[in-house]
PyMOL Python script that loads the backbone (N, CA, C, O; Angstrom):
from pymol import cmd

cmd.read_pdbstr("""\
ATOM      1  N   UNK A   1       6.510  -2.962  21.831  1.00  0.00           N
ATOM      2  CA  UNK A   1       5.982  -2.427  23.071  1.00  0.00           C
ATOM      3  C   UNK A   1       6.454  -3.290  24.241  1.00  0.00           C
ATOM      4  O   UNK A   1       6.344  -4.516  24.223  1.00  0.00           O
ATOM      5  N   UNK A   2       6.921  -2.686  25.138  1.00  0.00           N
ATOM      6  CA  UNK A   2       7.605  -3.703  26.576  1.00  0.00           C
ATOM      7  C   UNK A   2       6.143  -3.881  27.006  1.00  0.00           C
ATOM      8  O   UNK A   2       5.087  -3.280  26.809  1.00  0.00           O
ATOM      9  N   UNK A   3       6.653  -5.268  27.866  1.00  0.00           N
ATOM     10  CA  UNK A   3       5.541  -5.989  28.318  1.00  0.00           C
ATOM     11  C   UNK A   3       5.505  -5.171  29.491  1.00  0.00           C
ATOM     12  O   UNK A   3       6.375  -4.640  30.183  1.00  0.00           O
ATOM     13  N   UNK A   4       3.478  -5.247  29.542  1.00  0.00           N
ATOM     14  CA  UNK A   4       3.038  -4.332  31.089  1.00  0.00           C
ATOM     15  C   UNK A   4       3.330  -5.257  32.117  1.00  0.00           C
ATOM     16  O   UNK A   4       3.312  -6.475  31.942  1.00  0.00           O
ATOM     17  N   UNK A   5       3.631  -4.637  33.310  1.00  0.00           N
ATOM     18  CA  UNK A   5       3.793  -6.424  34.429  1.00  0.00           C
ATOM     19  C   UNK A   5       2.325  -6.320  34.774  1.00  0.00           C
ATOM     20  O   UNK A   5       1.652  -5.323  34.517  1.00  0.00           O
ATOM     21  N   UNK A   6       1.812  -7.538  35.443  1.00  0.00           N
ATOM     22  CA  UNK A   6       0.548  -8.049  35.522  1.00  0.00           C
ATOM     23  C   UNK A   6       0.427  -6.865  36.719  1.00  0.00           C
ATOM     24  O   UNK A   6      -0.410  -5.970  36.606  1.00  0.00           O
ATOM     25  N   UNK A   7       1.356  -6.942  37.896  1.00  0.00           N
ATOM     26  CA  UNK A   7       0.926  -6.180  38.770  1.00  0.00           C
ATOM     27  C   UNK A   7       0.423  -4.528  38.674  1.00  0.00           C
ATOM     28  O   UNK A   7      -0.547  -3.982  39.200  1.00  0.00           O
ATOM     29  N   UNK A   8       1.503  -3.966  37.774  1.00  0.00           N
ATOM     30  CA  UNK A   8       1.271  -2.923  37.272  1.00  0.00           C
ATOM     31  C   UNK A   8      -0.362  -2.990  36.394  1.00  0.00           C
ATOM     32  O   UNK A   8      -1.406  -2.443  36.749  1.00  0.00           O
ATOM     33  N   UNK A   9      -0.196  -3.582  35.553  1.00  0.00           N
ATOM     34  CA  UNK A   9      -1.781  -3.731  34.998  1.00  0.00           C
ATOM     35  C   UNK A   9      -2.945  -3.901  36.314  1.00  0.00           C
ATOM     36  O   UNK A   9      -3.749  -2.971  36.366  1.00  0.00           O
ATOM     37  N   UNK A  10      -3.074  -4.760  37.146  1.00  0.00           N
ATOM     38  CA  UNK A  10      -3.867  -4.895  38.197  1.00  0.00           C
ATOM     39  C   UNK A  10      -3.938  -3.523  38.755  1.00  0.00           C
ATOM     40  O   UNK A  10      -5.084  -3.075  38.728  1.00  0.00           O
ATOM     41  N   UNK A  11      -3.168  -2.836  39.184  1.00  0.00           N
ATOM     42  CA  UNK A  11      -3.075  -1.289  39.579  1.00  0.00           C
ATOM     43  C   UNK A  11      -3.564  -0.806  39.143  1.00  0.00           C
ATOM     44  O   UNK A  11      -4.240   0.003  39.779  1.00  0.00           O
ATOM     45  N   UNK A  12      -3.680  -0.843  37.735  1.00  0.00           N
ATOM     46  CA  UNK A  12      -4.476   0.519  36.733  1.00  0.00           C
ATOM     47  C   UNK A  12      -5.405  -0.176  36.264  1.00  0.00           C
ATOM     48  O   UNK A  12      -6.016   0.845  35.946  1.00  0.00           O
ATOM     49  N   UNK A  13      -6.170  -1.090  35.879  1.00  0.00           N
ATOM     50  CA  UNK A  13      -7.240  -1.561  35.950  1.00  0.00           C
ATOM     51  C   UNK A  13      -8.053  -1.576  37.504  1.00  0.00           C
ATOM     52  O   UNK A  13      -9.275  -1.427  37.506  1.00  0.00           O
ATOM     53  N   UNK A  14      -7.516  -1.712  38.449  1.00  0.00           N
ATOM     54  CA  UNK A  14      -8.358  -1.885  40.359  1.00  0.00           C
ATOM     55  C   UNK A  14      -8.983   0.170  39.631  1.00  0.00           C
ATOM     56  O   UNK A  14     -10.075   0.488  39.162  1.00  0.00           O
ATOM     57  N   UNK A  15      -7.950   0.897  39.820  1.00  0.00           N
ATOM     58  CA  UNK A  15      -7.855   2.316  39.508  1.00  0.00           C
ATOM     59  C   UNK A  15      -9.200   2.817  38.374  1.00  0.00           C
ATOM     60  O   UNK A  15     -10.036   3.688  38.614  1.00  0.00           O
ATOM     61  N   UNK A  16      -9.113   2.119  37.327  1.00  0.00           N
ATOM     62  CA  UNK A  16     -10.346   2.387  36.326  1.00  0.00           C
ATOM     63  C   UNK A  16     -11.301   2.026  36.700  1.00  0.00           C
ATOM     64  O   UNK A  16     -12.234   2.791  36.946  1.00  0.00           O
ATOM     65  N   UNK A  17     -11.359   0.639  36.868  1.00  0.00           N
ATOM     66  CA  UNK A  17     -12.993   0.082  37.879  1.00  0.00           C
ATOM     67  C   UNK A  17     -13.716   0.753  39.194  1.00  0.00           C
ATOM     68  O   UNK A  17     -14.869   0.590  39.593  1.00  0.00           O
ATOM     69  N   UNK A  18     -12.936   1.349  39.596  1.00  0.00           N
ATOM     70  CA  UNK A  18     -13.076   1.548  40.938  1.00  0.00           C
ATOM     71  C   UNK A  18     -13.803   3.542  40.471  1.00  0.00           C
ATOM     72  O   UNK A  18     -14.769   4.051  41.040  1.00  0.00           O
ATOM     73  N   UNK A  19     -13.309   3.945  39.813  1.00  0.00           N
ATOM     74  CA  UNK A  19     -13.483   4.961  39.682  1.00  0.00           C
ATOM     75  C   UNK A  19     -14.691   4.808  38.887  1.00  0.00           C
ATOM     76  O   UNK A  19     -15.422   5.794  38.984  1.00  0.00           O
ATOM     77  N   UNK A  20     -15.243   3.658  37.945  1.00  0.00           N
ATOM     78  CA  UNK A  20     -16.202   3.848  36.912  1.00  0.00           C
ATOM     79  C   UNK A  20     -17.562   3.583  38.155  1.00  0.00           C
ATOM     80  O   UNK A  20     -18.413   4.458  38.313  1.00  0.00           O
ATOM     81  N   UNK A  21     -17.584   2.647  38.729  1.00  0.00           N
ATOM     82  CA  UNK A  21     -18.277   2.088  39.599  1.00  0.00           C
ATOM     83  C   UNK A  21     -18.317   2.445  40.626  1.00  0.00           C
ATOM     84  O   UNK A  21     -19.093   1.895  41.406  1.00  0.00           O
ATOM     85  N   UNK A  22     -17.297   3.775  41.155  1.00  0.00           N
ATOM     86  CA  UNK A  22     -17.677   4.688  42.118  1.00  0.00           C
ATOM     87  C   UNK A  22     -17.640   3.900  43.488  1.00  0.00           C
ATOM     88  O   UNK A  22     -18.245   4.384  44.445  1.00  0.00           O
ATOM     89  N   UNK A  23     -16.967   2.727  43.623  1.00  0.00           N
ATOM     90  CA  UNK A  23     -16.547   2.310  45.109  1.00  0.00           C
ATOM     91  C   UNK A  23     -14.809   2.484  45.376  1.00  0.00           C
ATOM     92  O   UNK A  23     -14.055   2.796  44.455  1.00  0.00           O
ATOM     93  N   UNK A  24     -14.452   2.290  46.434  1.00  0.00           N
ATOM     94  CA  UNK A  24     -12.928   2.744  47.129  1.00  0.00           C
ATOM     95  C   UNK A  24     -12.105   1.525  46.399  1.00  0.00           C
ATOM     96  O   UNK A  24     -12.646   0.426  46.519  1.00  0.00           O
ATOM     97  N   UNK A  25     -10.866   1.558  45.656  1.00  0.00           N
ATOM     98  CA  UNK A  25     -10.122   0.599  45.149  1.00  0.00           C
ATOM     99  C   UNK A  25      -9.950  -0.785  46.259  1.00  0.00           C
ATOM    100  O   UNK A  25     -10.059  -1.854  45.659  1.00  0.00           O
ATOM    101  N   UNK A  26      -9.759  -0.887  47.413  1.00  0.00           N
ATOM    102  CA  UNK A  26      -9.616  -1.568  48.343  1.00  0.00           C
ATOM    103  C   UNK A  26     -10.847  -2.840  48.380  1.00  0.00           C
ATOM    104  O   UNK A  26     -10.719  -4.063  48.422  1.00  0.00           O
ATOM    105  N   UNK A  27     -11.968  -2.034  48.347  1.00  0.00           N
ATOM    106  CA  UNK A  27     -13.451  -3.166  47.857  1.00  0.00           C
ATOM    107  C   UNK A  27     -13.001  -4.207  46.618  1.00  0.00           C
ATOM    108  O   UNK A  27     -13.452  -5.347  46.512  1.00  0.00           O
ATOM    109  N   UNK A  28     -11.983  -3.573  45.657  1.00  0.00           N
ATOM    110  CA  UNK A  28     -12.037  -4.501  44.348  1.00  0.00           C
ATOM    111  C   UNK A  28     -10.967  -5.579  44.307  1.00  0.00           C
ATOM    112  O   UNK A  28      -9.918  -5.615  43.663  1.00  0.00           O
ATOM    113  N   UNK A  29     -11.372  -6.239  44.954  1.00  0.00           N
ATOM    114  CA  UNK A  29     -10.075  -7.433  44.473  1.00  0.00           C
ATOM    115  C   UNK A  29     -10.486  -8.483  44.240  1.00  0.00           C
ATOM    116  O   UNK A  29     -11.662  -8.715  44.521  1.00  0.00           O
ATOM    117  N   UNK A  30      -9.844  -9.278  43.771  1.00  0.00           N
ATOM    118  CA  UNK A  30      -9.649 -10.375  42.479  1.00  0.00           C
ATOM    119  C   UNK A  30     -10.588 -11.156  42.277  1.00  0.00           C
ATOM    120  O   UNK A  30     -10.726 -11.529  41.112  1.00  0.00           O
ATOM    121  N   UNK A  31     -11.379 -11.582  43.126  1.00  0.00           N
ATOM    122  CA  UNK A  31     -12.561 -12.076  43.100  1.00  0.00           C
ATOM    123  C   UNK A  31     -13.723 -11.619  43.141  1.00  0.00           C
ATOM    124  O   UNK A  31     -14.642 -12.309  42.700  1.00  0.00           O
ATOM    125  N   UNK A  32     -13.993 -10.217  43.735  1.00  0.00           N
ATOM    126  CA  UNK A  32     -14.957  -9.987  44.279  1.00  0.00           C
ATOM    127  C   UNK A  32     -16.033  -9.702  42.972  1.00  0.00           C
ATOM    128  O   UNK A  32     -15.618  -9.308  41.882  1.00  0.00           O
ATOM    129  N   UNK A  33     -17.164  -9.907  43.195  1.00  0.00           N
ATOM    130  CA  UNK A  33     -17.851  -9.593  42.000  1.00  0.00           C
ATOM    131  C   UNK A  33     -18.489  -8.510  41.441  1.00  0.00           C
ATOM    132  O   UNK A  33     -19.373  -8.110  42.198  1.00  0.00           O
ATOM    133  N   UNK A  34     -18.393  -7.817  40.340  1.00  0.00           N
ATOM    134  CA  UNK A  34     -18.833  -5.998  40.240  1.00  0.00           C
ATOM    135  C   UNK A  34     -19.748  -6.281  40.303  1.00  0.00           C
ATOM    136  O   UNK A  34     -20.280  -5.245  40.702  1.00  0.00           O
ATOM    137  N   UNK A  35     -20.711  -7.180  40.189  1.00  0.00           N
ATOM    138  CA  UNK A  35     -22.748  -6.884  40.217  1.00  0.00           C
ATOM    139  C   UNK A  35     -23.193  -7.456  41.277  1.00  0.00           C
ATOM    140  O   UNK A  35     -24.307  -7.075  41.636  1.00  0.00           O
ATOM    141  N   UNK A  36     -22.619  -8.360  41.987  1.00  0.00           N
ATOM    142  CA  UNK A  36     -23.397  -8.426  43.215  1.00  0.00           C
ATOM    143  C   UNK A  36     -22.531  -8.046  44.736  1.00  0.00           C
ATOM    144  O   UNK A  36     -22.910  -7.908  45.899  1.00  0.00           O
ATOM    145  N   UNK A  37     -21.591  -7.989  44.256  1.00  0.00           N
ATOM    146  CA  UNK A  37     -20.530  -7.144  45.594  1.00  0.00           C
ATOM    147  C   UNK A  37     -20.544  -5.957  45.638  1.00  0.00           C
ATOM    148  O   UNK A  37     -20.648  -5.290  46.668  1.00  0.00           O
ATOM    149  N   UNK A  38     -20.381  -5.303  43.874  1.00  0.00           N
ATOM    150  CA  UNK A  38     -19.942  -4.165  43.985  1.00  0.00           C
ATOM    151  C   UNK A  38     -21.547  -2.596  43.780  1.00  0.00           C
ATOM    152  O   UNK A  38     -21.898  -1.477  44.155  1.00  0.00           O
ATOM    153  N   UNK A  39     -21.887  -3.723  42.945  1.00  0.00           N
ATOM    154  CA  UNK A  39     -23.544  -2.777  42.584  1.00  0.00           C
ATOM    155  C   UNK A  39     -22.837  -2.422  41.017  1.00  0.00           C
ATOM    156  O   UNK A  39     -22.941  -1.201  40.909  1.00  0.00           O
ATOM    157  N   UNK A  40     -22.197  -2.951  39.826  1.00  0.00           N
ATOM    158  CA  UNK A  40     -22.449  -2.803  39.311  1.00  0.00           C
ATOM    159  C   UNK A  40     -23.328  -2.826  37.954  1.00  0.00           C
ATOM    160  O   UNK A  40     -23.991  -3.819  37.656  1.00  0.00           O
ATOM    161  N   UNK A  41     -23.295  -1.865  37.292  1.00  0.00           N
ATOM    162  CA  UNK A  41     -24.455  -2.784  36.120  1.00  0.00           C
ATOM    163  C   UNK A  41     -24.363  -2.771  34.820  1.00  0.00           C
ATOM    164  O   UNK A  41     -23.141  -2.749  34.669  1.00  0.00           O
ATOM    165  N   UNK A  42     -24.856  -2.769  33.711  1.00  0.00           N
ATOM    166  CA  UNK A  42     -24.412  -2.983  32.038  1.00  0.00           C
ATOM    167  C   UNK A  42     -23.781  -1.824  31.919  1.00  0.00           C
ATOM    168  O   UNK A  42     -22.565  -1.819  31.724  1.00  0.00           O
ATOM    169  N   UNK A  43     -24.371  -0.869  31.999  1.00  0.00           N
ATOM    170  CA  UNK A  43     -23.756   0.283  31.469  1.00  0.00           C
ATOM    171  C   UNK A  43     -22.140   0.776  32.013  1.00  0.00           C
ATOM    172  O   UNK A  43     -21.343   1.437  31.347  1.00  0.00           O
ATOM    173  N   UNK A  44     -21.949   0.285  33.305  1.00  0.00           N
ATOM    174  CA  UNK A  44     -20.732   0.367  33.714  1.00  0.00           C
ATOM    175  C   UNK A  44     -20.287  -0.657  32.816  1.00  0.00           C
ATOM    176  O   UNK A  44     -19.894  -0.363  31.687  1.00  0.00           O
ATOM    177  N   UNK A  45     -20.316  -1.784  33.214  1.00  0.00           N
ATOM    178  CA  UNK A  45     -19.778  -2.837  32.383  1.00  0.00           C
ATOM    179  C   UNK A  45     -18.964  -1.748  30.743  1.00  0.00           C
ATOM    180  O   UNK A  45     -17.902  -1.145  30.590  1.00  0.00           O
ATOM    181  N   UNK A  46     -19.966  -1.957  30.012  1.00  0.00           N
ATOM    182  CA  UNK A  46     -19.715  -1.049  29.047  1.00  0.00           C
ATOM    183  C   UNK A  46     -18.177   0.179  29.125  1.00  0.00           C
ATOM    184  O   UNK A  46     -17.195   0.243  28.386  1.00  0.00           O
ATOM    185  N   UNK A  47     -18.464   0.793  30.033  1.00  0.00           N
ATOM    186  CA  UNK A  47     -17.830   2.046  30.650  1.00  0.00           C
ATOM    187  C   UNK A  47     -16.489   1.161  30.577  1.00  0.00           C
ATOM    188  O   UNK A  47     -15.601   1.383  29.754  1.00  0.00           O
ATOM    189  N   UNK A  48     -16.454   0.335  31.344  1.00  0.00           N
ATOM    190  CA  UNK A  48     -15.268  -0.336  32.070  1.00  0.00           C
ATOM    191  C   UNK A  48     -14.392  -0.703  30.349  1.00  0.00           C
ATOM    192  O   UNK A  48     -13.336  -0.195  29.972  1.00  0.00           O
ATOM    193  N   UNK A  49     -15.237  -1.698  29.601  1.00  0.00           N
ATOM    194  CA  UNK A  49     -14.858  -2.008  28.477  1.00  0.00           C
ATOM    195  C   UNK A  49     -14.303  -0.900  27.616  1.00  0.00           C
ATOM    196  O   UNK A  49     -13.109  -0.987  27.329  1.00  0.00           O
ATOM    197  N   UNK A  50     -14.778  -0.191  27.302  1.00  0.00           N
ATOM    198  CA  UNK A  50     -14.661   0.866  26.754  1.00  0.00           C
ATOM    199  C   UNK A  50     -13.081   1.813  27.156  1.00  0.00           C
ATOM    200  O   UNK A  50     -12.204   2.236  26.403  1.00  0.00           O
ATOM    201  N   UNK A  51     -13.210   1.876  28.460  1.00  0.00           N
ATOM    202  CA  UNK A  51     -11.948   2.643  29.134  1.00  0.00           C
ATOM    203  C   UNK A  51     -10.831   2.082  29.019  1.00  0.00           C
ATOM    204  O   UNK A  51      -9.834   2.798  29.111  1.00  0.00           O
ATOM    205  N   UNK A  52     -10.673   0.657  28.790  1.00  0.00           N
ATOM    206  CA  UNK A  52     -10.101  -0.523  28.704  1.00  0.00           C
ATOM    207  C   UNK A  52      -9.215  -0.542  27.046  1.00  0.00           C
ATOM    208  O   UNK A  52      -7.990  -0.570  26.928  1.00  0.00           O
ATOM    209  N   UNK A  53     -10.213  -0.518  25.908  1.00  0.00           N
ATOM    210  CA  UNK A  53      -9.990  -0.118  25.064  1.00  0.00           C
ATOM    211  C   UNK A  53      -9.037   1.257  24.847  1.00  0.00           C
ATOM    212  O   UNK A  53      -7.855   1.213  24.507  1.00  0.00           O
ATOM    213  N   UNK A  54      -9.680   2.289  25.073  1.00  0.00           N
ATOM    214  CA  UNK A  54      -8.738   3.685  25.142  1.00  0.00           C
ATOM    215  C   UNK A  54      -7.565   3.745  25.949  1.00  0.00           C
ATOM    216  O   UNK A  54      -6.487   4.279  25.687  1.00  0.00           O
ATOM    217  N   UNK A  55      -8.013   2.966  27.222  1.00  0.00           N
ATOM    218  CA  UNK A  55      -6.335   3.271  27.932  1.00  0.00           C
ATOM    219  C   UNK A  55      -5.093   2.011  27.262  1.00  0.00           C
ATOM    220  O   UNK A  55      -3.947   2.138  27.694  1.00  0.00           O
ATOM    221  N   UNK A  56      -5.332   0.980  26.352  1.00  0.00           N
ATOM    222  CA  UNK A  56      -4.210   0.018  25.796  1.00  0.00           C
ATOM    223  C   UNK A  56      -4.535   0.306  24.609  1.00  0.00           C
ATOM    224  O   UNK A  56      -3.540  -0.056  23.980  1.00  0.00           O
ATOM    225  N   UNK A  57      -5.406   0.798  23.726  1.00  0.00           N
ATOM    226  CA  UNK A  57      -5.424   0.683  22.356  1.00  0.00           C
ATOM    227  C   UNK A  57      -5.644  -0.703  22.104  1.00  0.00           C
ATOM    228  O   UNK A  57      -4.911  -1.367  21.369  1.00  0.00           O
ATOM    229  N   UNK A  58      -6.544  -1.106  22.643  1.00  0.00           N
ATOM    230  CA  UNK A  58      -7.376  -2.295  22.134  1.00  0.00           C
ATOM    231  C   UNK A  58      -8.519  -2.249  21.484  1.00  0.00           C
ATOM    232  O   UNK A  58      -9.296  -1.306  21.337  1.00  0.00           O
ATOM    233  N   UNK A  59      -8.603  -4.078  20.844  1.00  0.00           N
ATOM    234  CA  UNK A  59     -10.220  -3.707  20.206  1.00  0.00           C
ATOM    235  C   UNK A  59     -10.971  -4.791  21.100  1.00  0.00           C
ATOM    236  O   UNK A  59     -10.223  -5.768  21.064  1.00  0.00           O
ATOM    237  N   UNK A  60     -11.803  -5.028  21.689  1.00  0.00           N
ATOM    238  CA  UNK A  60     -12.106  -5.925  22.442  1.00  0.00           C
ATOM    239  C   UNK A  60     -13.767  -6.352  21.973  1.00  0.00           C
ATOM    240  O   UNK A  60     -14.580  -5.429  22.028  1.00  0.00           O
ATOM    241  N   UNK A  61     -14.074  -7.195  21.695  1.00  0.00           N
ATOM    242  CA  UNK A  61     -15.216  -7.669  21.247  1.00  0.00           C
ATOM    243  C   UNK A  61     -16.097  -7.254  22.068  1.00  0.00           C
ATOM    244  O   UNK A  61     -15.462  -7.359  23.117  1.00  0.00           O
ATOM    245  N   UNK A  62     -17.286  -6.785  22.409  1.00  0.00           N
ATOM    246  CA  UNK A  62     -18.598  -7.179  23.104  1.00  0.00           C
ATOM    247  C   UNK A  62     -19.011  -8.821  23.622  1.00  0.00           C
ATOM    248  O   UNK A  62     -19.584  -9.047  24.688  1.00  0.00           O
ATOM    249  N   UNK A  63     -18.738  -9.517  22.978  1.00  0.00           N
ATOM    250  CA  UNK A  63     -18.347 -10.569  23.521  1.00  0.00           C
ATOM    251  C   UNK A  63     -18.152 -11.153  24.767  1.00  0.00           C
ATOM    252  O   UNK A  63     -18.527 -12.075  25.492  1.00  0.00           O
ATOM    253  N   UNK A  64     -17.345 -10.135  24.687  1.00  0.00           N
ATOM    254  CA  UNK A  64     -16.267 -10.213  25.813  1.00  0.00           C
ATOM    255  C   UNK A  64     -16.767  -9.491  27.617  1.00  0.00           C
ATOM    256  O   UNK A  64     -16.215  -9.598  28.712  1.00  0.00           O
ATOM    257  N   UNK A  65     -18.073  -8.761  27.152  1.00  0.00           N
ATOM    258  CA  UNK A  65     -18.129  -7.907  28.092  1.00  0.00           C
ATOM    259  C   UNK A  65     -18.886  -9.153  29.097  1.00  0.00           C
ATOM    260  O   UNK A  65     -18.988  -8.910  30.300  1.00  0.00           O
ATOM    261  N   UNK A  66     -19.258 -10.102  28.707  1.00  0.00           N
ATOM    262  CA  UNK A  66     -19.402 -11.486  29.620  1.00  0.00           C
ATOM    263  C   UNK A  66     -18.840 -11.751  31.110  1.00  0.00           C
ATOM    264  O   UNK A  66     -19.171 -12.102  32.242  1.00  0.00           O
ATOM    265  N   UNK A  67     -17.438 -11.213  30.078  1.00  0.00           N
ATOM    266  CA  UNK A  67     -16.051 -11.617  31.193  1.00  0.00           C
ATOM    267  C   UNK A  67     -16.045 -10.662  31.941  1.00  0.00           C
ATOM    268  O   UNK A  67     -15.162 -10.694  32.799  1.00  0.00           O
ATOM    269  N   UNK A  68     -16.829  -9.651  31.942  1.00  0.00           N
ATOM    270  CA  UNK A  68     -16.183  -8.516  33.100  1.00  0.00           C
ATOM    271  C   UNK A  68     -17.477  -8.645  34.361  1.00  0.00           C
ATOM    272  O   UNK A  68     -18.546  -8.081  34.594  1.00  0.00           O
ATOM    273  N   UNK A  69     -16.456  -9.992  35.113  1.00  0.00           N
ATOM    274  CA  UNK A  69     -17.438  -9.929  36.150  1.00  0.00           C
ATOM    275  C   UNK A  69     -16.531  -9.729  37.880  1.00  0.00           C
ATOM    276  O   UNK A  69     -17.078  -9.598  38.975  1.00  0.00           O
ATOM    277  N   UNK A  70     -15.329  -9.763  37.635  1.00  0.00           N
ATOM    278  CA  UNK A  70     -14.597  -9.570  39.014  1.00  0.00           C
ATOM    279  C   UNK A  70     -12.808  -9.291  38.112  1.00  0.00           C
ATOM    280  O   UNK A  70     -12.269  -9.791  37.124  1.00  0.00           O
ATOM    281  N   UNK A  71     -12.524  -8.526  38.852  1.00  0.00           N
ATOM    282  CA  UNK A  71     -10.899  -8.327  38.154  1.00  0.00           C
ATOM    283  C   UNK A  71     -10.067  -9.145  37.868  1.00  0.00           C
ATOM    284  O   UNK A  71      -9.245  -8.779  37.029  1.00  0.00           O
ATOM    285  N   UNK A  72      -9.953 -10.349  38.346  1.00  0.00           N
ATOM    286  CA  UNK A  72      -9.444 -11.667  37.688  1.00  0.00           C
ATOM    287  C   UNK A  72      -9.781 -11.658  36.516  1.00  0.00           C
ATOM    288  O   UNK A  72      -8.940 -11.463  35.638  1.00  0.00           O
ATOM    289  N   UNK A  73     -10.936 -11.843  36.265  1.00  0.00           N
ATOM    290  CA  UNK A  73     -11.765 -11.775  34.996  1.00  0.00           C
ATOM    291  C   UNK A  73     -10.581 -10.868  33.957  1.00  0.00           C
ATOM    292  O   UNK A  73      -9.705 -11.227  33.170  1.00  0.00           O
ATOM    293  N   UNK A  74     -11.065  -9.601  34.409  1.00  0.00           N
ATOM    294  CA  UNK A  74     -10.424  -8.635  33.487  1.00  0.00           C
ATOM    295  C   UNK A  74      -9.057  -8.320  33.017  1.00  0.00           C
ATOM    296  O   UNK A  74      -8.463  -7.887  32.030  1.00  0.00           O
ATOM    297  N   UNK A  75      -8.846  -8.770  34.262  1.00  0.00           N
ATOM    298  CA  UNK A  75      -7.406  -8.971  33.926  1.00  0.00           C
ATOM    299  C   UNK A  75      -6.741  -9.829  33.042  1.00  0.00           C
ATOM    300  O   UNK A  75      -5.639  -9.594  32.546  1.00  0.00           O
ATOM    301  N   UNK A  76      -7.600 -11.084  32.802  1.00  0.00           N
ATOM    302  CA  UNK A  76      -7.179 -11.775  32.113  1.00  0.00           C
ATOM    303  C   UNK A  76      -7.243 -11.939  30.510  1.00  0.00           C
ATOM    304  O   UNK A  76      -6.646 -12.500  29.592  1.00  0.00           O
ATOM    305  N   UNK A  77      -8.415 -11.040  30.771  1.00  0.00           N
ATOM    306  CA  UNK A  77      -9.143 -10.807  29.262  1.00  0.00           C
ATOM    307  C   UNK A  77      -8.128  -9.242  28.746  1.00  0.00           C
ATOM    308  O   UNK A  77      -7.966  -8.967  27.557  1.00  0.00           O
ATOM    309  N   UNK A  78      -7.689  -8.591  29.612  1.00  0.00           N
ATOM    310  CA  UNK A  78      -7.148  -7.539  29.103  1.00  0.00           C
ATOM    311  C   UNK A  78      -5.201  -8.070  28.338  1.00  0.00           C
ATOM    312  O   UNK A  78      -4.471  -7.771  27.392  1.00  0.00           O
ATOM    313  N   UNK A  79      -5.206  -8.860  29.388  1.00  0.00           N
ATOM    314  CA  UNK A  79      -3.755  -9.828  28.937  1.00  0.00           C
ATOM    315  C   UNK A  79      -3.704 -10.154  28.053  1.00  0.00           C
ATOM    316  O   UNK A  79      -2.757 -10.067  27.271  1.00  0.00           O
ATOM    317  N   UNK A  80      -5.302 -10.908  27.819  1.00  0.00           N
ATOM    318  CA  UNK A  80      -4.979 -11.709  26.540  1.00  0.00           C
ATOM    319  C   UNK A  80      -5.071 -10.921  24.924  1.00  0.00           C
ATOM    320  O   UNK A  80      -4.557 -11.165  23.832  1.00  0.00           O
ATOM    321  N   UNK A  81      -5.880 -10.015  25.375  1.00  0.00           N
ATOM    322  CA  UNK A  81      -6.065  -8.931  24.042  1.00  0.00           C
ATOM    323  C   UNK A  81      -4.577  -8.305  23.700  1.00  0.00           C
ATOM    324  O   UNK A  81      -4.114  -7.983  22.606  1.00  0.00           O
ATOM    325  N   UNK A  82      -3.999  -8.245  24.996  1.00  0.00           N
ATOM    326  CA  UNK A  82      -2.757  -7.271  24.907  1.00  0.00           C
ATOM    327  C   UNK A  82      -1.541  -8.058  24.228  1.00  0.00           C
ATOM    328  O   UNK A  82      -0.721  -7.567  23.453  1.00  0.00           O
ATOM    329  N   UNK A  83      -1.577  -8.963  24.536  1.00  0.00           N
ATOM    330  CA  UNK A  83      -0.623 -10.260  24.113  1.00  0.00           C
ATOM    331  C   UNK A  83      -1.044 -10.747  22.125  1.00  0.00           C
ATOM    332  O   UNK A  83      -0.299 -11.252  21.285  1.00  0.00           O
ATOM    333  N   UNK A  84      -2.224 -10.392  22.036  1.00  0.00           N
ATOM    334  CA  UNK A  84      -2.764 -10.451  20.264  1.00  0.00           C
ATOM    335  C   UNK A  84      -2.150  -8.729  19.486  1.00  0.00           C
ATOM    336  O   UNK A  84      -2.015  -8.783  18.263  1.00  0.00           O
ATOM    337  N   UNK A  85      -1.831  -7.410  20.120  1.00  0.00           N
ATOM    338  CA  UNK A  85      -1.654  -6.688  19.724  1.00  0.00           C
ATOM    339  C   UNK A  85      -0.135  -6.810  18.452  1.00  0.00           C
ATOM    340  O   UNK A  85       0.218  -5.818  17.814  1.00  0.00           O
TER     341      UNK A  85
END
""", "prot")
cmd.dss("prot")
cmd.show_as("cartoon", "prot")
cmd.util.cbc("prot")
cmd.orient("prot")
């Protein structure tokens, strides 16, 4: 599988979050935080994980859903799953 570029990944991850959590892609960047910036909450969380999974064909622990607290975060956690495939 060719490697995704990070930027390209950031694109379509800003794109999934933004749509699960129902704010404008522009609000989501790299730091900002989904539960107290953005209003999000477990069940998105979940959502997010989940979508995450289906759109790379990953398996991603619950664990993990820790990490999904600002797109840095996710991004990094989605890298690193993607990089174990």
């Amino acid at each position: 599988m060719a490697a995704i570029k990070t930027e390209n990944l950031e694109k379509e991850l800003r794109s999934l979050i933004a749509e699960i959590i129902e704010v404008e892609e522009e609000k989501i960047t790299l730091d900002a935080s989904f539960v107290e910036d953005l209003g999000m909450d477990s069940m998105m969380a979940l959502e997010i994980l989940a979508a995450i999974e289906k759109k790379y064909k990953l398996r991603v622990p619950e664990e993990h859903l820790t990490k999904i607290t600002n797109l840095k975060q996710v991004l990094n956690t989605t890298k690193e799953f993607l990089g174990k495939k």
